[in-house]
C-alpha positions, 0 to 999 in steps of 0.5 A: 163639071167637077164633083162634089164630094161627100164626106161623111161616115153615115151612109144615110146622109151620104145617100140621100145627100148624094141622090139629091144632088144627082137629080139636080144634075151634079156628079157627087162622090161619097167618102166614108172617111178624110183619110180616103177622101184625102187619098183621091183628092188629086184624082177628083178635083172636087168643085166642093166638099160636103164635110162632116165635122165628127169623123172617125181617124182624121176629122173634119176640122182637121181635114179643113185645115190641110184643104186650106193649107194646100189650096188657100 
């Protein structure tokens, strides 16, 4: 199975997101930024993204639009 992935810069969110989805039996990985995210991306091959709008660097919205132009 693959991951779901967790975007987002406040590690509360990514924490509890994460624990939650690892008690329901899903890997989840954490990225505290797009560009780190984006980095991995061919090594995760992520089921689903979990992505926070306001990010520092590169933002969600703009993360979104590269995501669709390589997988549309």
């Amino acid at each position: 199975m693959n991951p779901i992935c967790i975007v987002d810069d406040e590690p509360s969110i990514c924490s509890t997101v994460a624990s939650i989805l690892k008690d329901e039996g899903y890997k989840a990985l954490v990225f505290p930024d797009a560009e780190s995210f984006w980095l991995k991306l061919d090594s995760v091959e992520p089921s689903l993204v979990l992505l926070d709008v306001w990010l520092p660097g590169m933002d969600g919205m703009q993360l979104l639009k590269r995501l669709h132009d390589r997988f549309p």
